[in-house]
Every structure is written in C-alpha cells, then in structure tokens.
C-alpha positions in Angstrom: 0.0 0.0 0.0 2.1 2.6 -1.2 -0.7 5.6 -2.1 0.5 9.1 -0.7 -1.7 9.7 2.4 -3.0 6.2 3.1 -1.8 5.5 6.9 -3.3 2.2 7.5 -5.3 -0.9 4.7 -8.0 -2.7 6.0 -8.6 -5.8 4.1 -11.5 -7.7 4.6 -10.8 -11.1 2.9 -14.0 -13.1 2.8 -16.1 -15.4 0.2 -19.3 -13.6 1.7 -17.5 -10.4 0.1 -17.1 -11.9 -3.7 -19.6 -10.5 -5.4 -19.6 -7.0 -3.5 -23.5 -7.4 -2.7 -24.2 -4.3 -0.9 -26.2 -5.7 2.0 -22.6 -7.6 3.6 -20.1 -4.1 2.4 -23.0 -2.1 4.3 -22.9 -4.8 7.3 -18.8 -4.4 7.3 -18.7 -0.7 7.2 -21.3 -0.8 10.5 -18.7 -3.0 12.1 -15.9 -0.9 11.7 -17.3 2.9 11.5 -17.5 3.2 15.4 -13.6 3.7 15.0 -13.7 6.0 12.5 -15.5 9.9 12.5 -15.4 10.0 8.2 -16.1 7.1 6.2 -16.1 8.0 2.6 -16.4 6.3 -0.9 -16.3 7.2 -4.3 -19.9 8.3 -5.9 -20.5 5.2 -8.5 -23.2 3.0 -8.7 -21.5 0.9 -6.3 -21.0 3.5 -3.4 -24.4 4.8 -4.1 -25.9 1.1 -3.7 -24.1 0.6 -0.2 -23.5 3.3 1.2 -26.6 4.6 1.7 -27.7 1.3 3.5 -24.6 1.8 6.0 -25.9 5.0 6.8 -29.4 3.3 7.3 -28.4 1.4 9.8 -26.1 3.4 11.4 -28.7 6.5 11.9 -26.9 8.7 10.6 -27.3 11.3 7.2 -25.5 10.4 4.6 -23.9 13.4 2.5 -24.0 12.6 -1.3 -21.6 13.4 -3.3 -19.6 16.3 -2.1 -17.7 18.0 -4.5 -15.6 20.5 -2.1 -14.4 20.0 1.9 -14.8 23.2 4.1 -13.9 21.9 7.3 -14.3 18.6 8.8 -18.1 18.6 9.4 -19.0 21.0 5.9 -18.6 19.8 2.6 -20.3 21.5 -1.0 -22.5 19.6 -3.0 -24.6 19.8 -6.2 -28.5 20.1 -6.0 -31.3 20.8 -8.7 -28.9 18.7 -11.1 -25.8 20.5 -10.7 -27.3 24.1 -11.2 -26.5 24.9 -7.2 -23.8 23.9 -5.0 -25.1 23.6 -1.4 -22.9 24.2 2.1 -24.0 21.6 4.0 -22.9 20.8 7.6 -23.6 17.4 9.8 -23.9 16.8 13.6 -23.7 13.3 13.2 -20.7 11.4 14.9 -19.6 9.6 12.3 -20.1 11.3 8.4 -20.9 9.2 6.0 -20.1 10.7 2.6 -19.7 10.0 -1.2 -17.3 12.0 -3.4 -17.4 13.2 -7.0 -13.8 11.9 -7.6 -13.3 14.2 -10.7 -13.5 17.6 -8.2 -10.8 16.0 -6.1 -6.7 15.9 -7.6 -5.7 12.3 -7.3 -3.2 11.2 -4.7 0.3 10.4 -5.8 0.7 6.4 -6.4 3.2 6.4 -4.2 5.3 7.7 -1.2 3.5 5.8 1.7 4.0 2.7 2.9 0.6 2.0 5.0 0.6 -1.3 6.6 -2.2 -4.3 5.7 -4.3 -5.3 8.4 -6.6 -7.8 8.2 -10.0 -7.4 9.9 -12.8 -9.6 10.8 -15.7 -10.1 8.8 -19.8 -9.5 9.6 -21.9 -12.6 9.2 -23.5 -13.4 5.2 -26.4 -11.3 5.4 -27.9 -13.3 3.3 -30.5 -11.5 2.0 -29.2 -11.5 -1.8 -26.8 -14.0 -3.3 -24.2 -13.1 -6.1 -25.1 -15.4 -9.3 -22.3 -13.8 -12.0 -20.6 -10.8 -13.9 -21.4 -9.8 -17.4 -18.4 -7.2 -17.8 -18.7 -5.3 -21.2 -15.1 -5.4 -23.2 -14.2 -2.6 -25.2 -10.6 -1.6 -26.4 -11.2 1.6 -25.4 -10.1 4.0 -22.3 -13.2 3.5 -19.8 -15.3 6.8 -19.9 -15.0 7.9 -16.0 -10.9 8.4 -16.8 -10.4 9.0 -20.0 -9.2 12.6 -20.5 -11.0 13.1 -23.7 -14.5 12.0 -24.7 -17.0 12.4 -27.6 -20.3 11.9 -26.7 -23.7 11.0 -28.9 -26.9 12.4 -28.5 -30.4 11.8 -30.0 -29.1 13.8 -32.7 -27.3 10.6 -33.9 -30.8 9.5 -35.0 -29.3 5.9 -34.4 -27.3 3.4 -33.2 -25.2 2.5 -36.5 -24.6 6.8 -37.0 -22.3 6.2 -33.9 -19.4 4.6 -35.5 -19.5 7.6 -36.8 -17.7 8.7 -33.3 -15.5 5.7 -32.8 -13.2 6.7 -35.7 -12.5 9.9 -34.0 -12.3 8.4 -30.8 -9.9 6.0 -31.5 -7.7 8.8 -33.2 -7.8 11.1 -30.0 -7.8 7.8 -27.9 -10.8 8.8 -26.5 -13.7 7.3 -25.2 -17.4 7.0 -26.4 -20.4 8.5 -24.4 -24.0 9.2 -24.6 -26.8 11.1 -23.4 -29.3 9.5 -21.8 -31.6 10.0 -24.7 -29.5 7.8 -27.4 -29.2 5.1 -24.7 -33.3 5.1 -23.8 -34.0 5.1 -27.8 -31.5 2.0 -27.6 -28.9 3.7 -29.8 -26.0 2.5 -27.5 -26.1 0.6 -24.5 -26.6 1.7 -20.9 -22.8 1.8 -19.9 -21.9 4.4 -22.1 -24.4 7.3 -20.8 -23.0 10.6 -19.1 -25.5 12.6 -16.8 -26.8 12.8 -13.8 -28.5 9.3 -13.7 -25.1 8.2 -15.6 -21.4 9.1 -14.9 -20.0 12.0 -13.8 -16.8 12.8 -16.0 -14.8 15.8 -16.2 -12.5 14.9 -18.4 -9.4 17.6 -20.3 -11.8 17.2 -23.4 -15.4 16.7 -23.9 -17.1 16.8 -27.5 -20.8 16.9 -27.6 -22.4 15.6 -30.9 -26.2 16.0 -31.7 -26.8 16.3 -27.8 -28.9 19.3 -26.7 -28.3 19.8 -23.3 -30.6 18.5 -20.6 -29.9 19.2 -17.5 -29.3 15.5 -16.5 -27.0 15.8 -19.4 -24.8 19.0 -18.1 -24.6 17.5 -14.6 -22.5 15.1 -15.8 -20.1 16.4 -17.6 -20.2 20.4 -17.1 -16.9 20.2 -15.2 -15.0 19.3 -18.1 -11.5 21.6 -18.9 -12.5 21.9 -22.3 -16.0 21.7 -23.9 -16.9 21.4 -27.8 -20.5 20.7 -29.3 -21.6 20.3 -32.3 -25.2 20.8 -33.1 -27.6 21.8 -35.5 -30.2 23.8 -33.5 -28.2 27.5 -32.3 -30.7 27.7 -29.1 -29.6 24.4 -28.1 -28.5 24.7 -24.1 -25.2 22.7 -24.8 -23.9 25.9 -26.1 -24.3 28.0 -22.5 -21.3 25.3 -21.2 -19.8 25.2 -24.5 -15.8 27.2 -24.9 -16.2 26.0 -28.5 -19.7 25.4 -30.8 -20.0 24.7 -34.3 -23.7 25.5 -35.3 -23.6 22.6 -38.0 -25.3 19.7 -39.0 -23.6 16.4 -37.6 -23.6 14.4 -40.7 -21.6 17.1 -42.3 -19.5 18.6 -39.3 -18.5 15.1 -38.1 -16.6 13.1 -41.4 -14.6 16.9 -42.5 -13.7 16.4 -38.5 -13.1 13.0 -38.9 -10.7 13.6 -42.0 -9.0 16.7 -40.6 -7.4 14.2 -38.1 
C-alpha cells in the first residue's frame, strides 16, 4: 500500500465479500465505523448502492456526493442537477459521505507505505446472493478516466450513425459516451451514458455531438476543462457550457472532422 496519504489498509478477505452485494459491504462498514469519524467512498453505482444502507443502519445522514471540503463537518454539494452547490454541515458522529472523484486531484501512487491489516468479517447477510458478472469489453479508455471524450446524442438519429464517433475516438484515444436520450431510444447501450443518472466525468476534453443539453445531461459532464458541441439547433443549451460550438449539421460537421485528423 504505497498511495501518498494512506496510513493504515483494512482488508477484509471473505467469500461472503465476492460478489460486492451491498447488504454484507454495508454490514462491514457498520462494524468498523464506530472507529472511524469520516467514512467516505467514491460516488458510483456501487457506493451509491451501499452506502446509503450503512448509513441506514447506522442512523446517521448520509452526505452525497460532495464535490468540495470546508472543514471537517461542511462539505459542498450539487442540488437541482448541478445548477446549485449547497454548504451543507452534519452533527452526526460519524459522516458518511460519497465524493465526486473528478473535483478532487488524485493522490500520488506512491510515497506511503501503509501497513495491511486484516480485519474480521460480519456474518453473510444473506438477503441476496451473487449469481455472475457480465463485464462489457471494449478496447477503449473506460469513460470515467479518459481525459477526452465524444459523446452522442439523440441527434445521432441511431445506433449505427455512432461509429461515426469511434473513428474519431480511437484517433484522439478517447472514449465513447452518450446522453441518456440515445441510450433510452436503444442507440447505444446503458454503460456508455453521461449525466446525472449516468457518470459524472470531467475529463481535459469533452465533445458533444447531436446532444442538446438537458440538464441531466450537463450535470455530468459540465466540469469538463474543455467543452466542444456540435449541433444543428443555435438555441440548443449545450452551447451556455460550451468554450467551442459549431452550429452545423452532424452528418456534415463530423466526417470533414473525422478527415481533418
């Protein structure tokens, strides 16, 4: 465990633990908060599926995720989809929290030299039961650290006008998003949406194709370094985030892109 800043590795080693079913990882975080004032995870589907059940049981508030630390007991966090940041402070003993990773510099990979310590492990809930992993493959940088992405939108009109994208991708060596539009009208599947009810991202480079802008949209992706859309309708909201906009019709805007590279 050599991370800058770790102190001390818990590792809870346990077949219970396979599958990461959120019912045991909540039971194990009751078991070993009481030592602890902060216990924190990252804000992706999986700390949002336990998490919240840890705090549940605990009593206590959970604070979702923060995006800034004040002090030890006030943290900043999106509401209304990103358009406000709140200041939020707890009185509870122990804070449980989640944390937008991409508004926090990553630690160095090394410089410590934390020691392991193995801890005991809570009882099988058993209230669910891990039955297998269908992992999606994809050559590809994975979308929550790539540092550039182009995303699709409904604009796309469907799913075979996003290879469209993956030529460019794989030229910038990016990865390939979505709004949550294309993936509801099935254009691409679920794993590749950005948004609110999606992944966060805020990545060096984010290129917006036939998306619009929807709120859910911008929440997920508005912290990006650099943003460029391209999109047909002038009015469209992706524009108010935009540095760069082409006002252009994909099918055109995309291939003289495409070539350019």
């Amino acid at each position: 465990a050599q991370v800058a800043g770790v102190n001390r590795v818990l590792l809870a080693d346990d077949a219970s633990l396979e599958g990461q079913l959120a019912e045991n990882v909540a039971n194990l975080v009751v078991s070993l908060a009481g030592n602890y004032t902060h216990v924190l995870t990252a804000a992706t589907t999986f700390g949002k599926n336990f998490m919240p059940r840890a705090a549940a049981l605990l009593d206590m508030s959970q604070i979702s995720e923060i995006s800034e630390v004040i002090s030890a007991d006030t943290f900043v966090r999106p509401v209304y989809a990103g358009n406000a940041m709140a200041k939020v402070q707890s009185s509870d003993s122990i804070k449980l929290i989640t944390v937008r990773t991409t508004k926090f510099d990553a630690a160095a990979e090394t410089g410590g030299s934390a020691a392991v310590e193995a801890v005991a492990v809570a009882a099988d809930s058993g209230l669910s039961r891990f039955v297998g992993l269908a992992a999606s493959e994809s050559e590809r940088v994975e979308l929550t650290s790539a540092s550039i992405v182009i995303s699709g939108g409904r604009g796309m009109q469907n799913g075979e006008n996003f290879h469209m994208l993956d030529s460019i991708a794989d030229k910038l060596g990016a990865a390939v998003g979505a709004s949550r539009a294309a993936v509801d009208a099935g254009f691409v599947p679920n794993d590749y949406q950005v948004g609110q009810t999606g992944k966060v991202i805020a990545p060096d480079l984010y290129i917006a194709v036939g998306i619009s802008g929807a709120i859910q949209h911008l929440a997920g992706m508005k912290d990006s370094k650099t943003i460029v859309a391209i999109n047909k309708d002038s009015e469209a909201p992706i524009f108010q985030v935009a540095d760069y906009g082409l006002v252009a019709d994909l099918f055109e805007a995309v291939p003289k892109l495409d070539k350019a590279l």
